[in-house]
TILOLO-637288 format. One line per 8 residues: their letters; for each residue x, y, z of C-alpha. Coordinates in nm, 3 decimals. Each point is the difference from the previous one (the first is absolute). Layout:
% residues N
a = X Y Z | ...
END
This chain:
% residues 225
xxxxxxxx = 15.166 8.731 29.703 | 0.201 0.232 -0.224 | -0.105 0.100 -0.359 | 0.162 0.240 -0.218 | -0.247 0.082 -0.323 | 0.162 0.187 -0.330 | -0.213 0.131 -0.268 | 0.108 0.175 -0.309
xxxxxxxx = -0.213 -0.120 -0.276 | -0.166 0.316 -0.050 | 0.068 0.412 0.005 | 0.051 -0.040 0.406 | 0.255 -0.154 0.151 | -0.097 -0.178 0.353 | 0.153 -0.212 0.290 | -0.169 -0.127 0.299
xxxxxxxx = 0.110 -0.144 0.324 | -0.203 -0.204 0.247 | 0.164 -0.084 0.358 | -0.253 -0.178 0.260 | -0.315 0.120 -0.182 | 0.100 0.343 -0.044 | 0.070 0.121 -0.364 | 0.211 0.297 -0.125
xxxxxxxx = -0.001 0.116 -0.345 | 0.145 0.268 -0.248 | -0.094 0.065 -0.370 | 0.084 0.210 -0.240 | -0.159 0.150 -0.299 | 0.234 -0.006 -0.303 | -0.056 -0.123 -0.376 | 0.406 -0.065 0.047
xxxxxxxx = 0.302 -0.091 0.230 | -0.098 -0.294 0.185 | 0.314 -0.144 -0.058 | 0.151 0.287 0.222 | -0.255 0.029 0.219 | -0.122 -0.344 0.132 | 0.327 -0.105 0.230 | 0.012 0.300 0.147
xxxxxxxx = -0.329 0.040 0.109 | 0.035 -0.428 0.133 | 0.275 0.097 0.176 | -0.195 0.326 0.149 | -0.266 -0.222 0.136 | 0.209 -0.299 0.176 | 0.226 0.327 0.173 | -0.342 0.179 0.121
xxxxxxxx = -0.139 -0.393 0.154 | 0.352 -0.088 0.089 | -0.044 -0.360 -0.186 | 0.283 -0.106 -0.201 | 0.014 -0.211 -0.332 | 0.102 -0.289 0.153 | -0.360 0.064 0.242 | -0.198 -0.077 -0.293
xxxxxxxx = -0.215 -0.322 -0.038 | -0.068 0.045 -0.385 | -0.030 0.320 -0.235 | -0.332 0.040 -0.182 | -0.018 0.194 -0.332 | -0.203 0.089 -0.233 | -0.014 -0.206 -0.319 | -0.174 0.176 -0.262
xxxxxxxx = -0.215 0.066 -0.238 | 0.178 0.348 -0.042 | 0.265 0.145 -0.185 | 0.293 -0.226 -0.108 | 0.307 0.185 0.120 | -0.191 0.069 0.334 | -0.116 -0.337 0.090 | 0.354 -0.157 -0.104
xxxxxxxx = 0.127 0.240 0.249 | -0.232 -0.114 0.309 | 0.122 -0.351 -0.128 | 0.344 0.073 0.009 | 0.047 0.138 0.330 | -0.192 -0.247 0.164 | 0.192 -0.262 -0.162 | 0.306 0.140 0.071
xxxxxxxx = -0.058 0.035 0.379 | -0.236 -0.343 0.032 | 0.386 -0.163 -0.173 | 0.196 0.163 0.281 | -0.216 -0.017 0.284 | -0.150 -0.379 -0.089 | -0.334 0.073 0.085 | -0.339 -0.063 -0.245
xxxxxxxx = -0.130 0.257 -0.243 | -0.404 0.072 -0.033 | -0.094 0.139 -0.329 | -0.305 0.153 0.027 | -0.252 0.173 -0.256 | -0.003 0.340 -0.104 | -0.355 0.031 -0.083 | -0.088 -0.218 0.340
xxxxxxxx = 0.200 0.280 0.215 | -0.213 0.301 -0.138 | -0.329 -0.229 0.035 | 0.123 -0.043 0.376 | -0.029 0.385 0.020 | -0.391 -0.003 0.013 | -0.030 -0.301 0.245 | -0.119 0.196 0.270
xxxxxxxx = -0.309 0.130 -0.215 | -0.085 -0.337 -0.133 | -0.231 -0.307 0.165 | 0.105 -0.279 -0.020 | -0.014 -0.147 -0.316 | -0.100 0.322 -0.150 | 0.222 0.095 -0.334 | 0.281 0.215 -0.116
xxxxxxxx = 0.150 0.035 -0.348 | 0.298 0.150 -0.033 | 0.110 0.112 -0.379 | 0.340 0.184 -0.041 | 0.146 0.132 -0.262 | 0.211 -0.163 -0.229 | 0.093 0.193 -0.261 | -0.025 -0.040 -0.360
xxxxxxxx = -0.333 0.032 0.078 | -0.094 -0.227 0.170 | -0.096 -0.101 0.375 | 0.108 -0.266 0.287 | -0.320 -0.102 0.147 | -0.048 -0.273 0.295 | -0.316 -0.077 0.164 | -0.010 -0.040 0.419
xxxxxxxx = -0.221 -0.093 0.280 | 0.047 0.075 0.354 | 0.062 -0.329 0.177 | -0.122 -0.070 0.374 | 0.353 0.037 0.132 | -0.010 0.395 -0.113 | 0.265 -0.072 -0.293 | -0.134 0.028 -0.358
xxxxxxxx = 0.023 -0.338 -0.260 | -0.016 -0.013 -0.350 | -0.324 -0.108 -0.169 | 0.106 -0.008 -0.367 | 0.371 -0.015 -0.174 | 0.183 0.317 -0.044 | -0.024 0.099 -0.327 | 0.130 0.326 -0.240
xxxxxxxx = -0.240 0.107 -0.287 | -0.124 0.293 -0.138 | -0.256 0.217 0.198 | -0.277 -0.006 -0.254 | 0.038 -0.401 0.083 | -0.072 0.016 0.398 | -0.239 -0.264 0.051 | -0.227 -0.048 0.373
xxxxxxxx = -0.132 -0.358 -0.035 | -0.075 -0.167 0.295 | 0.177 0.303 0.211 | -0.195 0.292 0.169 | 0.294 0.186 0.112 | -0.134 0.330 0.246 | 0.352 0.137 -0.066 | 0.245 0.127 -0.287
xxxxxxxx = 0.342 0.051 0.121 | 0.301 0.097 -0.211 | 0.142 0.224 -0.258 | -0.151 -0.182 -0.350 | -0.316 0.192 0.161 | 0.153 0.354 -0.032 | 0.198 -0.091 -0.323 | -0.265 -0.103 -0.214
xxxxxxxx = -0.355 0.151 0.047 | -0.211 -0.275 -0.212 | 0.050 -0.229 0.372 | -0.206 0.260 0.181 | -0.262 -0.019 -0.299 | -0.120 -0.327 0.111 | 0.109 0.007 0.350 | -0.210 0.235 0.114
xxxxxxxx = -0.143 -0.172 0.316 | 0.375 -0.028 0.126 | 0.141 0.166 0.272 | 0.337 0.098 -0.207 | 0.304 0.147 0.147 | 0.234 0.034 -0.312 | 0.327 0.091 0.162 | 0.055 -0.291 0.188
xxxxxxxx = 0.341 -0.173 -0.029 | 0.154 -0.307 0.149 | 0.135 0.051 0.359 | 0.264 -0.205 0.195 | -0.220 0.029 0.294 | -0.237 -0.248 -0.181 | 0.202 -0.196 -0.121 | 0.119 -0.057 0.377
xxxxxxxx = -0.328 -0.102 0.091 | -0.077 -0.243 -0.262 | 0.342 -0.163 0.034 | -0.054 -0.057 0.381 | -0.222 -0.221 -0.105 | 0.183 -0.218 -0.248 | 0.340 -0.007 0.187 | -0.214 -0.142 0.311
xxxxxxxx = -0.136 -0.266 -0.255 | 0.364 -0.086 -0.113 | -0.062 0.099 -0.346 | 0.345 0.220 -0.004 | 0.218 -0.136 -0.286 | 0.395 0.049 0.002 | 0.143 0.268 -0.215 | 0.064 -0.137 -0.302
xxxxxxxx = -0.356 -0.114 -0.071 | -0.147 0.326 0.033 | -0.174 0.081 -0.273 | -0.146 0.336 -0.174 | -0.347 -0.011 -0.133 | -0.001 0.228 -0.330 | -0.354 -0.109 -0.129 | 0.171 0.146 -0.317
xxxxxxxx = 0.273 -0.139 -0.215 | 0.013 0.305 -0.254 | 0.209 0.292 0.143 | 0.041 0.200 -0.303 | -0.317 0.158 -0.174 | 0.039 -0.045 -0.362 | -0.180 0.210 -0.271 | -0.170 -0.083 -0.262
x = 0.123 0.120 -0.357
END
């Protein structure tokens, strides 16, 4: 099996290669450039594994929430190669990747939230349990609302992943049981291991039904007068 991963939904941009159960990966911090940088560093990974486009069994990427222009960029390149190449597409969550981060400190069935930030202030929040098979699954609809509205519920997360955490203090007012790491951004690598999954299930669709998730339709903060 060959996956290629792209993410560029937030201020990193990230690709990810996995050949026989072995995964490569490069990422790049930047609030900017993806455009510029994201073929390049694809074509950087299948020289160093010596696989070649047409090796590829379907191209995972990640589908938001995040910014606009980035995820329409992730979209775009996959759909541009998955139209060339004819192979299936696996959109995969933003928030799921950076929950996927902490698997290896959760039981399973133990929590994570994840809550990045969204700008006009406001955060993307998702809600995660690790599942038996070591791969995390969502336990509550992605949502994007304003911190001071973060509500548990039913969940117990242990963990608080993501960069709503660092942006707006009032989360760690009421999360103070969490384990928080607040610089933790979506990662191709994890978005390789959750697509593994759902290309082995056949639930790859062809290019042009891949779909971004915005969880918000408003892109330009008006203000009041």
């Amino acid at each position: 099996m060959k996956l290629l991963a792209i993410d560029t939904a937030t201020e990193q941009c990230s690709v990810a290669l996995l050949q026989d159960n072995e995964c490569i990966d490069r990422y790049v911090p930047t609030p900017r450039g993806h455009t510029e940088l994201v073929l390049p560093m694809i074509h950087e990974l299948l020289s160093e594994s010596g696989v070649t486009l047409k090796q590829l069994d379907a191209i995972a990427f990640g589908r938001g929430p995040g910014a606009f222009t980035g995820v329409r960029i992730a979209i775009g390149v996959a759909q541009g190669l998955g139209f060339a190449l004819g192979i299936p597409l696996i959109p995969i969550s933003n928030l799921a990747a950076v929950a996927q981060q902490a698997v290896d400190r959760l039981s399973v069935d133990e929590q994570v939230v994840v809550c990045m930030d969204a700008r006009m202030s406001e955060i993307y929040c998702g809600f995660f349990a690790k599942g038996a098979e070591g791969l995390v699954l969502p336990i509550a609809p992605e949502q994007v609302l304003a911190p001071e509205k973060l509500v548990f519920g039913a969940a117990q997360p242990k963990i608080g992943l993501g960069t709503g955490f660092r942006a707006y203090p009032v989360l760690g007012d009421y999360c103070k049981t969490l384990q928080i790491d607040n610089g933790a951004l979506p990662r191709a690598r994890e978005i390789i291991q959750l697509a593994v999954h759902d290309y082995v299930a056949g639930r790859g669709v062809v290019a042009d039904q891949a779909a971004p998730v915005y969880l918000r339709d408003q892109v330009v903060h008006v203000k009041a007068s």
